[in-house]
N, CA, C and O of each residue as an XYZ file, in Angstrom:
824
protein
N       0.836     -1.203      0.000
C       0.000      0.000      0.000
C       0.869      1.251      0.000
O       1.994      1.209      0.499
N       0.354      2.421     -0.574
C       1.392      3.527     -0.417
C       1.328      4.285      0.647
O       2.098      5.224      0.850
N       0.169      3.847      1.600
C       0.636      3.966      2.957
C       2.338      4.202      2.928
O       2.829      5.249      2.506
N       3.252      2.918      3.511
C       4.279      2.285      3.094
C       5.069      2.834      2.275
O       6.279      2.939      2.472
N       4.696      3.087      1.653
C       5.771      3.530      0.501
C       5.877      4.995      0.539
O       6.925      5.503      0.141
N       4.855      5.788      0.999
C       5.236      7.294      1.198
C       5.427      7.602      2.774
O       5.943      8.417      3.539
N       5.035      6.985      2.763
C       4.805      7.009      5.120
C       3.864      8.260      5.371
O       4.005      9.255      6.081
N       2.641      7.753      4.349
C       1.792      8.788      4.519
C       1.550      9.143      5.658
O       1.281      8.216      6.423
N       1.534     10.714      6.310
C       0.939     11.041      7.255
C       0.137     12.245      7.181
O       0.631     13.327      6.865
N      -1.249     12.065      7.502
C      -1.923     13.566      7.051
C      -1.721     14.177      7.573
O      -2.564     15.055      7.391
N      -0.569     14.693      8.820
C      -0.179     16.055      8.437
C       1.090     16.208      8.219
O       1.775     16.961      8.911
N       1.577     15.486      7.192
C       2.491     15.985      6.271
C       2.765     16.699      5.101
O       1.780     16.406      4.423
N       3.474     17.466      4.393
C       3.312     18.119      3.314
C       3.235     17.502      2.093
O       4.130     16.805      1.617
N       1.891     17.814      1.436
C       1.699     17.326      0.042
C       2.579     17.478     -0.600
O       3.155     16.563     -1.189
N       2.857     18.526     -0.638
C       3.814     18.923     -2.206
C       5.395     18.284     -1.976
O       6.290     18.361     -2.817
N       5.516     17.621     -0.602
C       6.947     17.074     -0.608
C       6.208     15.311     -1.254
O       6.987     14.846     -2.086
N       5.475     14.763     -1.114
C       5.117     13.759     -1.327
C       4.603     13.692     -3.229
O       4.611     12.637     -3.863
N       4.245     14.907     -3.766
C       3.958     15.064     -4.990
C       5.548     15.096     -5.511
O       5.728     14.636     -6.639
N       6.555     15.530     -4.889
C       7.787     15.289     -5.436
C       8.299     14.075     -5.502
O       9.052     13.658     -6.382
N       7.951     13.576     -4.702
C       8.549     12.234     -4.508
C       7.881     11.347     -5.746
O       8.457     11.040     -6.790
N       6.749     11.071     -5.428
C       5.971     10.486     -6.480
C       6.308     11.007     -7.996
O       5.913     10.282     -8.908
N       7.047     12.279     -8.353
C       7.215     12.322     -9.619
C       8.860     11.695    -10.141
O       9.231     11.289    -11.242
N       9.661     11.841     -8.715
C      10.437     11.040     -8.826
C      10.653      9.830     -8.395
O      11.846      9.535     -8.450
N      10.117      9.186     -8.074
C       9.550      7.910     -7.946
C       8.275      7.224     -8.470
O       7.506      6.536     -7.798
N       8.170      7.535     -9.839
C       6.922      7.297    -10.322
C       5.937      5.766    -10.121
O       4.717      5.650    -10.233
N       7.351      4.308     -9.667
C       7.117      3.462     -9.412
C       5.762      3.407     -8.331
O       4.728      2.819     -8.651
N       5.871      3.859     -7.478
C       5.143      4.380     -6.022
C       3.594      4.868     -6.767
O       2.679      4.949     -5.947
N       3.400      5.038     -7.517
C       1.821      5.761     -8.272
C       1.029      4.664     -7.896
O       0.266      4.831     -6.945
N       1.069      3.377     -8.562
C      -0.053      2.342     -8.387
C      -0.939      1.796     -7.204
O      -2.117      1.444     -7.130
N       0.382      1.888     -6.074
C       0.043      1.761     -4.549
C      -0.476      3.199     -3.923
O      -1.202      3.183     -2.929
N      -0.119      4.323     -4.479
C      -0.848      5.409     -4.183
C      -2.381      5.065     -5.117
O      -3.403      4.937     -4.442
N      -2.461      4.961     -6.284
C      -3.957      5.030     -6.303
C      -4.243      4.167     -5.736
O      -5.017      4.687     -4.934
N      -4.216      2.897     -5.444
C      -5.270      1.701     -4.810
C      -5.694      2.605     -3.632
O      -6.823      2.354     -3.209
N      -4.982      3.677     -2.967
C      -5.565      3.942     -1.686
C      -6.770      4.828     -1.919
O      -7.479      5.144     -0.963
N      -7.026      5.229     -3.111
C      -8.362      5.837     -3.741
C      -9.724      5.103     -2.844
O     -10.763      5.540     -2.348
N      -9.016      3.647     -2.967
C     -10.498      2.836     -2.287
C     -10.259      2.175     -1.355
O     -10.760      1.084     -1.083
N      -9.287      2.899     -0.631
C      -9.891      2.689      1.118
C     -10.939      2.968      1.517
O     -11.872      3.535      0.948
N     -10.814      2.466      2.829
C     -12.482      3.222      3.339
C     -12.348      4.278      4.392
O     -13.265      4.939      4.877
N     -10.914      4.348      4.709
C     -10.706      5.873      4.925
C     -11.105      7.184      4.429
O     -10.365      7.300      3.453
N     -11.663      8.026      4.473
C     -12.388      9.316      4.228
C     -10.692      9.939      3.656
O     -10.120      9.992      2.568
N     -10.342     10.345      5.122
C      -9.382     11.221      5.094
C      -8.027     11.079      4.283
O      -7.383     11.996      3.773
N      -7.669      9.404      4.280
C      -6.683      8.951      3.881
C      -7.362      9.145      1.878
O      -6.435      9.176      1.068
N      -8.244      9.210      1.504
C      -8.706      9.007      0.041
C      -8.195     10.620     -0.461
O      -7.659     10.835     -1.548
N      -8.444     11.527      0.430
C      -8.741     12.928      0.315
C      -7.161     13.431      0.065
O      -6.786     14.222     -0.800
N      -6.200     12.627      1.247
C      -4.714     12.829      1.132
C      -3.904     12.657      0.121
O      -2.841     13.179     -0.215
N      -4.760     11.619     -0.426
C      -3.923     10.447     -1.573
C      -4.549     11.111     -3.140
O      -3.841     11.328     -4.124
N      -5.956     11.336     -3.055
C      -5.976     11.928     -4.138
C      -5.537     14.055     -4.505
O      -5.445     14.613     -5.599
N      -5.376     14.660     -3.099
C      -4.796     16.048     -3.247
C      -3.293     15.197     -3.773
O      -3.090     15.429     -4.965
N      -2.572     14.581     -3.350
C      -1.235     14.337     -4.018
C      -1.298     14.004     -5.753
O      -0.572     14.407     -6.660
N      -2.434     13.138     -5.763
C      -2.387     13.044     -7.193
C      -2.455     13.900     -7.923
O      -1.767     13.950     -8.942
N      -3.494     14.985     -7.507
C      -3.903     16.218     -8.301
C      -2.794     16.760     -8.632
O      -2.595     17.049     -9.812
N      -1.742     17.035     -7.545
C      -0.482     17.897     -7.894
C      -0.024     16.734     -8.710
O       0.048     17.361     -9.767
N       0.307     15.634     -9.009
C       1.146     14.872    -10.036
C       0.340     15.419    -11.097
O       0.915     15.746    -12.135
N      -1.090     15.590    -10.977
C      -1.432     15.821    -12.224
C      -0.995     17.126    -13.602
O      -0.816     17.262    -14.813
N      -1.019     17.967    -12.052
C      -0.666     19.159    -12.875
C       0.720     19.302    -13.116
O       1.058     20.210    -13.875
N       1.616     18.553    -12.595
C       3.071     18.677    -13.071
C       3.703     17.709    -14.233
O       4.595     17.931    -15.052
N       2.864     16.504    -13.979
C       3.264     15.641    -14.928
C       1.797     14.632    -15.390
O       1.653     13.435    -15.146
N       1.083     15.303    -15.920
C      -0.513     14.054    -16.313
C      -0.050     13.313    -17.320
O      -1.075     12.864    -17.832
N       0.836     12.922    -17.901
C       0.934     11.687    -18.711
C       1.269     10.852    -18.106
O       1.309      9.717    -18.582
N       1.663     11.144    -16.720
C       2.111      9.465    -15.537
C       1.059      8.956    -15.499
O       1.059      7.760    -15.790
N      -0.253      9.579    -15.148
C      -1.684      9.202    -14.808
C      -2.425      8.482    -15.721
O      -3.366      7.744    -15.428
N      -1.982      8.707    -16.876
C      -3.254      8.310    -18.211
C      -3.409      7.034    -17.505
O      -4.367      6.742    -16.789
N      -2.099      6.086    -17.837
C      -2.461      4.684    -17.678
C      -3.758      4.400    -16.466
O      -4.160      3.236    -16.484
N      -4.369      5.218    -15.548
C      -4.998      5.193    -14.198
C      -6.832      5.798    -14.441
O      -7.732      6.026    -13.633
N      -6.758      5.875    -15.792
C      -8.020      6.929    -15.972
C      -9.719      6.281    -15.467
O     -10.879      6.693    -15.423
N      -8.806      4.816    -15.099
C     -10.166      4.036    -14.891
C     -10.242      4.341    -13.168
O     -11.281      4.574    -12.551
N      -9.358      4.297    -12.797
C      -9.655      4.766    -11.466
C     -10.150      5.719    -11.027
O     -10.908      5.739    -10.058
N      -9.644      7.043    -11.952
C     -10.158      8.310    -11.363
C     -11.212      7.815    -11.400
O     -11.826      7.734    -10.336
N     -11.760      7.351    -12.499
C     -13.557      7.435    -12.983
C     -14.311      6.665    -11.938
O     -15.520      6.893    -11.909
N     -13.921      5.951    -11.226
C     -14.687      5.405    -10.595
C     -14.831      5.306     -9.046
O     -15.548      4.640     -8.299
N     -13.458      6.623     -8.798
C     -13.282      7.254     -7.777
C     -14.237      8.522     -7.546
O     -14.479      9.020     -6.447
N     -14.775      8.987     -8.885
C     -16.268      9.725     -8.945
C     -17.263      9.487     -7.973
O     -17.790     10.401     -7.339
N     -17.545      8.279     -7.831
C     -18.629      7.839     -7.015
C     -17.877      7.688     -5.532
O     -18.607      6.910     -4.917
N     -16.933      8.006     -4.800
C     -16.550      8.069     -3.325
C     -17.966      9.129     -3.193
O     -18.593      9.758     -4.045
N     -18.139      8.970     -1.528
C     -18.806     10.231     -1.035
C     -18.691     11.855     -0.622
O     -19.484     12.782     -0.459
N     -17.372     11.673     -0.555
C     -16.605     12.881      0.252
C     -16.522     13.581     -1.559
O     -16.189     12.951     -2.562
N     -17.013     15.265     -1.457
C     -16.922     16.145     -2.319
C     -15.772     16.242     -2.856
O     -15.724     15.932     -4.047
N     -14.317     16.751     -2.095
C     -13.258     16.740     -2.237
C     -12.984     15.256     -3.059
O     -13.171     15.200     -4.274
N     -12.712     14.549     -2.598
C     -12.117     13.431     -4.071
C     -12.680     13.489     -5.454
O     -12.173     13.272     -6.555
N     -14.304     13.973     -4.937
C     -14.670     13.716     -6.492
C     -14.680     14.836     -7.503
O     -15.073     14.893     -8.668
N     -13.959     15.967     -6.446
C     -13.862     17.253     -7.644
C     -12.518     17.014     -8.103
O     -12.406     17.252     -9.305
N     -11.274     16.553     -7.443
C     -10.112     16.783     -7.516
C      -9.810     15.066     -8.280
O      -8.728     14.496     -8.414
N     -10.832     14.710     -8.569
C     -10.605     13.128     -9.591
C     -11.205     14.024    -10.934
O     -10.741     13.550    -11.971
N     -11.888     14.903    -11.122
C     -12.726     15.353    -12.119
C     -11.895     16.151    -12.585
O     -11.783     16.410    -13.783
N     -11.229     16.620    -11.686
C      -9.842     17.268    -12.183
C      -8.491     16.673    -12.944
O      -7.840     17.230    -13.828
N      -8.315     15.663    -12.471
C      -6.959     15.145    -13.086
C      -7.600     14.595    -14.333
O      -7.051     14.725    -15.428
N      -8.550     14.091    -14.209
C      -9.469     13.589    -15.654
C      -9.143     14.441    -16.322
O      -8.233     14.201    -17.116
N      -9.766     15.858    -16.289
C      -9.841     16.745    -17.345
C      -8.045     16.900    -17.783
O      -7.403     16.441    -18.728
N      -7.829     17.376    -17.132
C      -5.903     17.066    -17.048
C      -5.424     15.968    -18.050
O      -4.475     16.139    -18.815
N      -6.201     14.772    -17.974
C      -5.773     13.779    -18.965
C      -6.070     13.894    -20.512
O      -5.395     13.542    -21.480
N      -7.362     14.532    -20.418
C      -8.020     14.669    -21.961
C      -7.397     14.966    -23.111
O      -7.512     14.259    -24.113
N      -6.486     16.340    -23.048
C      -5.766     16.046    -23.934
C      -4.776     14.832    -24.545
O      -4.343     14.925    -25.694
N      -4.492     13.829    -23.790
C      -3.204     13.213    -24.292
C      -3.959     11.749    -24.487
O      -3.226     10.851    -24.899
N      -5.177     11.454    -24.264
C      -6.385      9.713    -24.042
C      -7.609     10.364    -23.964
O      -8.229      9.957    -22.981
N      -8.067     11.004    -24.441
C      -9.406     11.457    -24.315
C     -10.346      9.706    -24.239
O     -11.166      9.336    -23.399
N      -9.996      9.220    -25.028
C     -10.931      8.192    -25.227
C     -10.714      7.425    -23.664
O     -11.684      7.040    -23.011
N      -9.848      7.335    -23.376
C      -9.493      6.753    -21.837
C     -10.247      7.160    -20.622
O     -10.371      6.449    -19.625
N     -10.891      8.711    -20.818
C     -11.605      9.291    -20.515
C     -13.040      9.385    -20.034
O     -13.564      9.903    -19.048
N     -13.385      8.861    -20.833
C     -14.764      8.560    -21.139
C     -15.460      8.342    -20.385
O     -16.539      8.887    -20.155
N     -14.717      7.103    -19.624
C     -15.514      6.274    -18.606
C     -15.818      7.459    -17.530
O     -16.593      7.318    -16.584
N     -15.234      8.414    -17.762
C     -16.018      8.883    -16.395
C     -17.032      9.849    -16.814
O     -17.275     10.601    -15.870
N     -17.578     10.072    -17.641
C     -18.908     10.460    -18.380
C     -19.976     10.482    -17.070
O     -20.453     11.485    -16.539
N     -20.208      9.056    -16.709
C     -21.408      9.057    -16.162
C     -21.174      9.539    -14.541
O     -22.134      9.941    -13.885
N     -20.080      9.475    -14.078
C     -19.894     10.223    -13.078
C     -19.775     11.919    -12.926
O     -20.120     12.748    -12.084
N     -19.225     11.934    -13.975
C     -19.157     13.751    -14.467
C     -20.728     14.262    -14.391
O     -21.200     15.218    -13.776
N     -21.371     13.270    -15.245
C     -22.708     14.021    -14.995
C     -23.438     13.768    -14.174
O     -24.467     14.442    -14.232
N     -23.382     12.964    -13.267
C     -23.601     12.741    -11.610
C     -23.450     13.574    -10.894
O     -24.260     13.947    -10.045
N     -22.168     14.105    -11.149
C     -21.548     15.106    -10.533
C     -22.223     16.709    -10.469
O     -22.392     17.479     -9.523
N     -22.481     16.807    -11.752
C     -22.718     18.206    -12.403
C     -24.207     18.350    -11.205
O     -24.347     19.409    -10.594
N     -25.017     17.415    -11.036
C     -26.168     18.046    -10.080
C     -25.975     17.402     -8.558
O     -26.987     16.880     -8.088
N     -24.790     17.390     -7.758
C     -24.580     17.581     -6.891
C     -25.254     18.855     -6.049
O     -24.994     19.986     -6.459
N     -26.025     18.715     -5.002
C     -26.685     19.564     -4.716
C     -26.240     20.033     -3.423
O     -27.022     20.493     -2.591
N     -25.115     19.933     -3.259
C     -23.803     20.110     -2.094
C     -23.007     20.692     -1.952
O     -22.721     21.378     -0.970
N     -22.234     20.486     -3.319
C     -21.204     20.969     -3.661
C     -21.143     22.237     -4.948
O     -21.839     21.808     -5.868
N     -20.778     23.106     -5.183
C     -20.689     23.939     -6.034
C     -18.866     23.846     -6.526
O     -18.566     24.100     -7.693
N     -18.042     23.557     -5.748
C     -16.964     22.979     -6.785
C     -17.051     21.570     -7.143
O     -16.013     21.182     -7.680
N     -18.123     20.507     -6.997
C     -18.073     19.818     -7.523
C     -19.039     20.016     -9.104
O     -18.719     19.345    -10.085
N     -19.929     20.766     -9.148
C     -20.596     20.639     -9.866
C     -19.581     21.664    -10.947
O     -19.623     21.576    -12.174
N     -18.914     22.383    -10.371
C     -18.076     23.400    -11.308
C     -16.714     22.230    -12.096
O     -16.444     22.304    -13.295
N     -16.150     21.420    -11.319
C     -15.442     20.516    -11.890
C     -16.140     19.716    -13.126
O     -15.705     19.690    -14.277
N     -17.416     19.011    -12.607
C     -18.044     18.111    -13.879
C     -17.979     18.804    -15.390
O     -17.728     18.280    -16.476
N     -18.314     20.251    -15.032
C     -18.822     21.122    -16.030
C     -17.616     21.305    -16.700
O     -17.668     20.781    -17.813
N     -16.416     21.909    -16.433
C     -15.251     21.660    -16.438
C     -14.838     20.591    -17.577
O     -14.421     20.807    -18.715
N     -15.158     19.010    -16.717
C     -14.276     17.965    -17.607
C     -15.087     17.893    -18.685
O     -14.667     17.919    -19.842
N     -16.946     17.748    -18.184
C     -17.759     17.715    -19.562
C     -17.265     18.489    -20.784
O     -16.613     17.943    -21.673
N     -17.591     19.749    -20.793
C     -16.806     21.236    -21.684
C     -15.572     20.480    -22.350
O     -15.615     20.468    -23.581
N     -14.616     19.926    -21.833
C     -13.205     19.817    -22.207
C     -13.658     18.196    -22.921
O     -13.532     18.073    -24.139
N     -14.213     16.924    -22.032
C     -14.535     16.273    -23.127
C     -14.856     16.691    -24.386
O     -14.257     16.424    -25.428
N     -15.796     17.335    -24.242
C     -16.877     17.489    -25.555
C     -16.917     17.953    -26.562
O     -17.665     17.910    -27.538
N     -15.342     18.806    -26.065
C     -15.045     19.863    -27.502
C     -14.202     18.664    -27.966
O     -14.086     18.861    -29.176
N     -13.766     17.905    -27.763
C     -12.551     16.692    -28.834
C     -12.743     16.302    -29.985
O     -11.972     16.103    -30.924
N     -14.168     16.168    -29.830
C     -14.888     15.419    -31.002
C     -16.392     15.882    -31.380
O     -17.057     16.515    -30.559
N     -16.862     15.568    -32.561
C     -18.237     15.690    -32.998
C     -19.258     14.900    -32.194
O     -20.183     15.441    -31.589
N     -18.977     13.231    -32.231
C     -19.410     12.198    -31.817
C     -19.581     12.855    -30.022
O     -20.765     12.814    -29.684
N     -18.836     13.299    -29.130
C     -18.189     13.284    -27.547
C     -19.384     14.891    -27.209
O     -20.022     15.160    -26.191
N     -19.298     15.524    -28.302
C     -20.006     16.741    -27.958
C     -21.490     16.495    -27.535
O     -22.116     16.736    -26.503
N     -21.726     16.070    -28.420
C     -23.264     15.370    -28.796
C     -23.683     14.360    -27.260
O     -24.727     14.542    -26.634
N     -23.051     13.735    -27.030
C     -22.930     12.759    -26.176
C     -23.121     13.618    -24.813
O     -24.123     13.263    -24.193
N     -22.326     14.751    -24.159
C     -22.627     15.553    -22.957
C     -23.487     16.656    -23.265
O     -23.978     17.195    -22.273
N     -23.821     17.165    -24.455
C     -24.543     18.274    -24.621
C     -25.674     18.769    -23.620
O     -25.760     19.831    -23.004
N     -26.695     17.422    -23.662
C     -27.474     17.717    -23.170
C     -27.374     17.775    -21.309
O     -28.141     18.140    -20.418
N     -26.413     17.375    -21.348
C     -25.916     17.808    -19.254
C     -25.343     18.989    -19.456
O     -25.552     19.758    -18.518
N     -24.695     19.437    -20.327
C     -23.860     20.885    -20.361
C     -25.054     22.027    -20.300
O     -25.109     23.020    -19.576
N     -25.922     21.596    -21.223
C     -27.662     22.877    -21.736
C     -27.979     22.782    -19.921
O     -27.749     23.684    -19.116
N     -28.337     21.937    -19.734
C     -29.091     21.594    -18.035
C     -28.577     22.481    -17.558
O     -29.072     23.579    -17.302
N     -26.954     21.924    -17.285
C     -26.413     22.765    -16.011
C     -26.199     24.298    -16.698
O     -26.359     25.190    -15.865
N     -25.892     24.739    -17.962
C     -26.642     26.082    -17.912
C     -27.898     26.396    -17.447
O     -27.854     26.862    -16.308
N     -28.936     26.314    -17.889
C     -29.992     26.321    -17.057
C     -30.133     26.132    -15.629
O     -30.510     27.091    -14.955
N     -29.893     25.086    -15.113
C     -29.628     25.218    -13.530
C     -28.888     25.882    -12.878
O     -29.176     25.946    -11.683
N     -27.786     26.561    -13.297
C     -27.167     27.101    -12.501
C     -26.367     28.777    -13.051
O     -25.341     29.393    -12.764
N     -27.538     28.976    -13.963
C     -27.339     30.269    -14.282
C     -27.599     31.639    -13.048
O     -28.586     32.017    -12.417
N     -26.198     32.079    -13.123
C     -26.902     33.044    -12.055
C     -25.859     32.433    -10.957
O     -24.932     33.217    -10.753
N     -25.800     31.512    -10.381
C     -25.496     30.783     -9.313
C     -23.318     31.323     -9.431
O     -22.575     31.476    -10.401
N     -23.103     31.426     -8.007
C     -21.760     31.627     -7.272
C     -20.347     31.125     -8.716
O     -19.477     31.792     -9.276
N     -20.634     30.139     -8.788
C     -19.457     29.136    -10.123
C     -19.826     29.076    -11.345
O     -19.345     28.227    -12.096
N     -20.761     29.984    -11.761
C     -21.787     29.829    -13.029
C     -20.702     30.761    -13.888
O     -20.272     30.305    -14.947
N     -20.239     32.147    -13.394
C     -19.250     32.783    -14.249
C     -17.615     31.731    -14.369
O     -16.641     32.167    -14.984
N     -17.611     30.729    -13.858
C     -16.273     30.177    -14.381
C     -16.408     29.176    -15.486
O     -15.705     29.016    -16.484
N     -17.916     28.278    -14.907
C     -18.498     27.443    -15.934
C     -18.769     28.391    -17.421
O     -18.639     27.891    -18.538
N     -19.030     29.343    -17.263
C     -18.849     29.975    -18.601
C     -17.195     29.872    -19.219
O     -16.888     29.716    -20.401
N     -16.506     29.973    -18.353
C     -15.112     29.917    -19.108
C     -14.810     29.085    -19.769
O     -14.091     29.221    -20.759
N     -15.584     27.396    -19.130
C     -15.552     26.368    -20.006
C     -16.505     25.854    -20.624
O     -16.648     24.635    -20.719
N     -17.461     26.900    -21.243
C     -18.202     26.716    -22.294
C     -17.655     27.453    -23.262
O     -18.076     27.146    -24.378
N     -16.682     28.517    -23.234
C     -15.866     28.999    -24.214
C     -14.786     27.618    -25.057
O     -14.408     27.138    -26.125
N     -14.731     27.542    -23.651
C     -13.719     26.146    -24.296
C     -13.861     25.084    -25.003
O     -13.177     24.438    -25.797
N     -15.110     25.024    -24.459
C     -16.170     23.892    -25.615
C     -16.880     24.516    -26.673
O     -17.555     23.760    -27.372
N     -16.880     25.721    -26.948
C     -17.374     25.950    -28.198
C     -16.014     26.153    -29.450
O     -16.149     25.889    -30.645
N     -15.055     26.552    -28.959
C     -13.559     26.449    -29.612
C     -13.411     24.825    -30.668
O     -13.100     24.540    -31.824
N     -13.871     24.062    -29.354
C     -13.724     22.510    -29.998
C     -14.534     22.289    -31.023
O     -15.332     23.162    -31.364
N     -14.422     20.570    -31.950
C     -15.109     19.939    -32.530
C     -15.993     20.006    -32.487
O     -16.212     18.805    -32.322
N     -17.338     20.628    -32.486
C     -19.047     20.360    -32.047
C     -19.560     19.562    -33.287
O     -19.030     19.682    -34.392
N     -20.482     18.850    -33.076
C     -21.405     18.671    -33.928
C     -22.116     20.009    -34.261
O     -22.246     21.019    -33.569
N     -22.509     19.747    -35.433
C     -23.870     20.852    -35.959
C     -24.921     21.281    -35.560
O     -25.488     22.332    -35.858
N     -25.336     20.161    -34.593
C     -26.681     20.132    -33.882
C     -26.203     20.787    -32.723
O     -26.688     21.898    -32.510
N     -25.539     20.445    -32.093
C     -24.729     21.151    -31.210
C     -24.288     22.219    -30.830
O     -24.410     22.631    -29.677
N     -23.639     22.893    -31.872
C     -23.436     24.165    -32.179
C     -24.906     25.074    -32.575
O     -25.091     26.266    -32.334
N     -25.230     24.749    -32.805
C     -26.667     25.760    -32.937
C     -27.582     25.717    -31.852
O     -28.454     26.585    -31.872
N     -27.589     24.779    -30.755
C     -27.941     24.352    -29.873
C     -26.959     25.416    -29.097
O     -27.405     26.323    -28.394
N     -26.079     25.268    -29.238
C     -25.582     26.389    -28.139
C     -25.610     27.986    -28.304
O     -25.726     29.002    -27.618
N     -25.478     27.684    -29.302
C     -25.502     29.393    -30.326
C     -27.013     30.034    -29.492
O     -26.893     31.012    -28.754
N     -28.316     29.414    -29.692
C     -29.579     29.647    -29.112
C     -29.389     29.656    -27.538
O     -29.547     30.712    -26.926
N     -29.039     28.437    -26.853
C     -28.421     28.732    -25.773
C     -28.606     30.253    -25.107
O     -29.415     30.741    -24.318
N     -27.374     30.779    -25.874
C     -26.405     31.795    -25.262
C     -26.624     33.511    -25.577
O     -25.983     34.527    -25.309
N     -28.039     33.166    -26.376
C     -28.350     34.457    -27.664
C     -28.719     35.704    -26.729
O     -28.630     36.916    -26.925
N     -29.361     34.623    -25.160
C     -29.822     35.845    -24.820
C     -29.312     36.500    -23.597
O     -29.817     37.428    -22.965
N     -27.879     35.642    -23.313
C     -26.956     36.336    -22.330
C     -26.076     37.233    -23.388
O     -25.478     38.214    -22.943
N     -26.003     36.958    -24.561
C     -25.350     37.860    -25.102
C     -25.884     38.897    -25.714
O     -25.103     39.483    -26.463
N     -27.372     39.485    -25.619
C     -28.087     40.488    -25.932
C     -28.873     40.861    -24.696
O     -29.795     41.570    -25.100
N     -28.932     40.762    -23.737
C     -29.028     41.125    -22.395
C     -28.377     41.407    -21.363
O     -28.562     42.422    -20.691
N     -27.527     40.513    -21.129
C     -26.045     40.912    -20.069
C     -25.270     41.765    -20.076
O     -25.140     42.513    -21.045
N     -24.439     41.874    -18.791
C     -23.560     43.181    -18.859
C     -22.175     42.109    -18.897
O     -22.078     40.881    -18.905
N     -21.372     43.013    -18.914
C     -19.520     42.374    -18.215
C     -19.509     41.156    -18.569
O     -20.402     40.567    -19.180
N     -17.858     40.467    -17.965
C     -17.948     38.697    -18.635
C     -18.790     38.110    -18.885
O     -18.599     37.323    -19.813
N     -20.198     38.119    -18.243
C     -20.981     37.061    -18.663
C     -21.585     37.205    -20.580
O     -22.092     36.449    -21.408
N     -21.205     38.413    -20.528
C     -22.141     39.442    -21.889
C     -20.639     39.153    -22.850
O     -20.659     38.751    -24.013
N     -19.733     39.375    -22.278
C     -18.032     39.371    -23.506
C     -18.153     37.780    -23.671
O     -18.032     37.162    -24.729
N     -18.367     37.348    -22.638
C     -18.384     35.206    -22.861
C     -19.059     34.770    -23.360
O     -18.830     33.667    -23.855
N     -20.449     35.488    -23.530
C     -21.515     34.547    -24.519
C     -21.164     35.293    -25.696
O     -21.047     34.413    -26.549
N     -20.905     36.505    -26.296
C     -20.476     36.639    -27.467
C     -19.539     35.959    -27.968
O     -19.704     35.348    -29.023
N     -18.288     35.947    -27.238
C     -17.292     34.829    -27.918
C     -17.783     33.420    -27.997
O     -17.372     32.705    -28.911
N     -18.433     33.069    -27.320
C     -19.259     31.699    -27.452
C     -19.907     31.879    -28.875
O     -19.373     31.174    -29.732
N     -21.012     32.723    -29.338
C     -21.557     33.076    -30.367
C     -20.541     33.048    -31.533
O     -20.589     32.235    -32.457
N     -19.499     34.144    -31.373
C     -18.495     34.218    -32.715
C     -17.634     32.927    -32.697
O     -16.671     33.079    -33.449
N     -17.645     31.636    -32.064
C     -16.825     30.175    -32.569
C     -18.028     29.901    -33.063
O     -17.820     29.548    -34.224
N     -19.095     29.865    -32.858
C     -20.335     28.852    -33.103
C     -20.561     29.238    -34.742
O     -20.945     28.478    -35.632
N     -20.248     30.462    -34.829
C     -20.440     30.842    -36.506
C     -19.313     29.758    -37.625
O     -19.331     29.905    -38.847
């Protein structure tokens, strides 16, 4: 277990243990299995370390994408935003590896708890969806929702950032006009970012 192998202690410093693990990349596998302990705290420790591997080095992780995904479904908020995270982290380099966590992402997205969890789903959805024609189509209709649900709402101006990002991408046709309508009337009504973000949303969709 990477118990063992890092001498995990929660209150030790992450970011000395995210070093280690990038130089010791061997040590990764026994760090994720601890994803599914039934430790709360120990899941929360093990996956903040991953997150930082993620962002320094996410091609160690690809090979692991089945885990994040199914580390989605833990209970504790924290793992499942900061698994939704390294996911998205992966997309570029295995999108298809990805995938599997689809149905947790959109599990996620109506979390009625969490507002960085639901801001993460939105997040990996957006970044899935722009990859492909086929992938767009496939989350669209959780991406339209959680506009709708959470327009207005505290994380709703960042989730716009990654609907910019998903309109940049691959869309389907149906898709793209689907969002174009979407967005027609934050961008002829609104003031500030929300009003500059749905226009640029509008001018990719053309």
């Amino acid at each position: 277990m990477a118990e063992n192998i890092l001498d995990i202690d929660l209150s030790a410093d992450r970011s000395e243990n995210v070093t280690r693990i990038l130089e010791h990349p061997d040590a990764l596998a026994d760090l994720i299995e601890v994803l599914t302990s039934d430790r709360r705290r120990l899941r929360q420790y093990a996956v903040a370390i991953l997150a930082g591997v993620a962002k320094e080095n996410p091609q160690l992780l690809v090979s692991y994408a089945d885990a994040f995904s199914d580390a989605l479904y833990r209970p504790e908020a924290q793992t499942r935003w900061e698994c939704l995270d390294i996911l998205r982290a992966l997309i570029p380099f295995e999108p298809t590896a990805c995938a599997a966590g689809v149905p947790g992402a959109e599990d996620s997205l109506y979390d009625e708890e969490s507002g960085p969890v639901r801001l993460a789903a939105m997040r990996f959805l957006c970044t899935f969806g722009a990859t492909s024609a086929p992938h767009s189509k496939q989350v669209w209709s959780h991406i339209d929702e959680g506009i709708q649900c959470y327009h207005g709402d505290f994380e709703f101006s960042d989730m716009m950032g990654s609907l910019v990002t998903f309109s940049q991408g691959t869309l389907d046709p149906s898709v793209k006009k689907a969002l174009k309508e979407r967005m027609k009337f934050d961008a002829e009504n609104a003031r500030g970012p929300l009003k500059r973000r749905a226009c640029q949303i509008l001018e990719n969709c053309n």
